[in-house]
N, C-alpha and C positions, 0 to 999 in steps of 0.2 A: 577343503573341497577344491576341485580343480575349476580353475575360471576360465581357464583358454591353455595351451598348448605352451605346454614348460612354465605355468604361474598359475599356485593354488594360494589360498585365502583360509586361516580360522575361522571355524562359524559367529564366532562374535566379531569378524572384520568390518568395518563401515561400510553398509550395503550401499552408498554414495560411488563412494572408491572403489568399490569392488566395480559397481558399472563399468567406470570409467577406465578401469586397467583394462579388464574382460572384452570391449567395443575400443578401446585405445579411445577415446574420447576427452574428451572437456565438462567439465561439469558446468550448467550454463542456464540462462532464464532463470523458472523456479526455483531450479536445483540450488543453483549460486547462491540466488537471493534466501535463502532457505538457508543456506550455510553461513552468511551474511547474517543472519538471524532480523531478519526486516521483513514485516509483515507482508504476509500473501495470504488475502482473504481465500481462494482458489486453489490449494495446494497439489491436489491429486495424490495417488501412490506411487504417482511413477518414476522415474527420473529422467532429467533433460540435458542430452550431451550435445557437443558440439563437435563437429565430425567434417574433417579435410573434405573439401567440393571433390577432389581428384580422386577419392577413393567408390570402388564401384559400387554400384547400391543394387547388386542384385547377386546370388552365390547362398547357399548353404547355410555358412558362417556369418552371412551377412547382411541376414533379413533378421533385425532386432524380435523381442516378442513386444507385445501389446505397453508392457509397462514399463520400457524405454521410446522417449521420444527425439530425436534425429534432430539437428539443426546444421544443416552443412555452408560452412562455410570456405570462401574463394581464397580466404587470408591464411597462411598457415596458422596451424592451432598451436596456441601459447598452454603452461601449462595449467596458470589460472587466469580466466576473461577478470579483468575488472568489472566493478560495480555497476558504471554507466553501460560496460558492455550487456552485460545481464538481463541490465534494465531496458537498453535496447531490445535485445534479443523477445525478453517478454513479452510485445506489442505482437509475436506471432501466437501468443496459450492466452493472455490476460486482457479483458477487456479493459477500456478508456480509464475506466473508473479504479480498478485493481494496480495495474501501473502507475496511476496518478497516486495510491496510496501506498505505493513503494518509492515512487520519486520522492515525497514528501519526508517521509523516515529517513531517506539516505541525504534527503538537503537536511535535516534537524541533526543529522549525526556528524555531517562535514563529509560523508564520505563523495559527494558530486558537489557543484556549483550550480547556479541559475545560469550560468554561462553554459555548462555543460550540457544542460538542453536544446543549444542550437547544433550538437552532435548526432542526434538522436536520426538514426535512417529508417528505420522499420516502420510499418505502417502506413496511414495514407499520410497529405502533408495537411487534409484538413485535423485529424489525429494529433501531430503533432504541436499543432498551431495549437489546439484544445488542452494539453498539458501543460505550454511552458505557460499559458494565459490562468491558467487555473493553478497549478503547482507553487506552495509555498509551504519553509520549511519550518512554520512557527504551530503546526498542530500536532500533536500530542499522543497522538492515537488513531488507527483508521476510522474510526465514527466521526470524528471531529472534521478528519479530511475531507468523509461525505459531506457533513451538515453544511461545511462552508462551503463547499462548491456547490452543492444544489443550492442553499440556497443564493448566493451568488448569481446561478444562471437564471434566475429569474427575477435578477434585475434588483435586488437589496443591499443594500449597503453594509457590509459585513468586516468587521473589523477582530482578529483573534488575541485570543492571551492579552485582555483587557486588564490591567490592575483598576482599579475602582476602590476610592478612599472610605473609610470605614468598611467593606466587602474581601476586599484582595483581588487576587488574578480572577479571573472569569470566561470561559471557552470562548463564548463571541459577546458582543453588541452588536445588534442590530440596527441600523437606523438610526443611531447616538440615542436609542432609549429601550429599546428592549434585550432581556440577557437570555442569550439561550443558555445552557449549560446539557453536556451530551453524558450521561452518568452511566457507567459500568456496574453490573453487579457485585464485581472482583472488588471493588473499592469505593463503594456506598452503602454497601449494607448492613455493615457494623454499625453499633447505637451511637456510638461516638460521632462519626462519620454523617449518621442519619442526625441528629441534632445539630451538627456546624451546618449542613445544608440550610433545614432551616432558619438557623439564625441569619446564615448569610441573605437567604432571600428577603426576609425583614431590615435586613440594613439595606439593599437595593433598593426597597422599594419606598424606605425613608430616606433615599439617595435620589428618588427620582424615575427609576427604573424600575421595569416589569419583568420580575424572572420567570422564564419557562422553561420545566424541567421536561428531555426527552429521556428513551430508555437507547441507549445503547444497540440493543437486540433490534428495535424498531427500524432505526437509522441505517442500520446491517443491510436490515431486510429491503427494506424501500427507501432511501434516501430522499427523492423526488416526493414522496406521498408526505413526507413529514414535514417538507420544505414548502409546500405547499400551503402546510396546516399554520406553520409559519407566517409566510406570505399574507395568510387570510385575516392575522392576530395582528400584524402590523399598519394592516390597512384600516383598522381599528383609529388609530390617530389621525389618520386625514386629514 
């Protein structure tokens, strides 16, 4: 199929690539992170190129359709953004929360630093003040990234990937006594799986500690509402 003028594509070509040849662009935001294989709650259909400020944005040829999104930048365009670029770039599609759960995967992977967040331009600087203060790369999964940052913002003492003798590792402790644990369906619901849970809550809580199991899906959906429910359980010891 023809993409643009003298450069055609097989129909099984990488509909990513084919954008980027087709608009001469950069694959970038989503897109990258997507290709990066790091979670993006938010993905959309479309894809997100990064496109020369100098080039005109008005013409024929040059009015994208719907599901290419534009990101023009003043820098000449490289032929792949790096990871923190991406990750910048997303503070214009991906709210606070979605971002903070791609910063987190790409600090757990090595591919940025904790340093590297003092790079970050997009956004407001309250925004970014809000990522590097929340962002850490010891969670596991974006639910986890939720659970500890809500609940976090509401003032508890949140501590992750707890090992705990007789139990093993553990998503948080709360407050040096309560366990949250953030459980996926993907990998809790085999019997096997369902029976260590249990045991392990019975050893917590002959450890001392109060396990509370959330669902994954829950912490997706509303993070703040769970953290809450949290919040309310902890005030229980007073």
């Amino acid at each position: 199929m023809r993409i643009r003028q003298g450069c055609y594509a097989l129909p099984h070509a990488d509909p990513l690539t084919v954008a980027e040849v087709a608009w001469r662009g950069t694959a970038t935001c989503i897109s990258a992170l997507t290709r990066l294989d790091l979670p993006v709650l938010d993905r959309g259909d479309g894809h997100h190129l990064l496109i020369p400020g100098t080039r005109s944005h008005s013409g024929r040829h040059l009015t994208p359709p719907s599901s290419i999104t534009l990101h023009w930048s003043a820098l000449p365009v490289p032929d792949r953004v790096t990871p923190l670029e991406a990750i910048d770039d997303a503070a214009q599609c991906l709210d606070k929360w979605g971002q903070l759960v791609v910063i987190d995967a790409a600090l757990s992977r090595g591919l940025i630093t904790p340093m590297d967040l003092n790079l970050l331009q997009r956004g407001d600087a309250r925004r970014r003040s809000w990522l590097a203060r929340y962002a850490d790369g010891s969670a596991e999964s974006p639910p986890e990234t939720l659970m500890r940052t809500a609940m976090r913002s509401l003032g508890l003492h949140v501590e992750c990937q707890v090992v705990l003798s007789g139990v093993g590792r553990v998503d948080c402790v709360v407050n040096g006594w309560l366990v949250v644990e953030v459980d996926g369906r993907q990998f809790h619901s085999d019997s096997r799986t369902f029976l260590n849970d249990r045991q392990r809550d019975r050893a917590a809580v002959l450890a001392g500690y109060t396990p509370v199991r959330v669902a994954a899906s829950e912490v997706l959906h509303d993070p703040m509402s769970v953290a809450r429910e949290i919040a309310a359980i902890a005030r229980v010891r007073k």
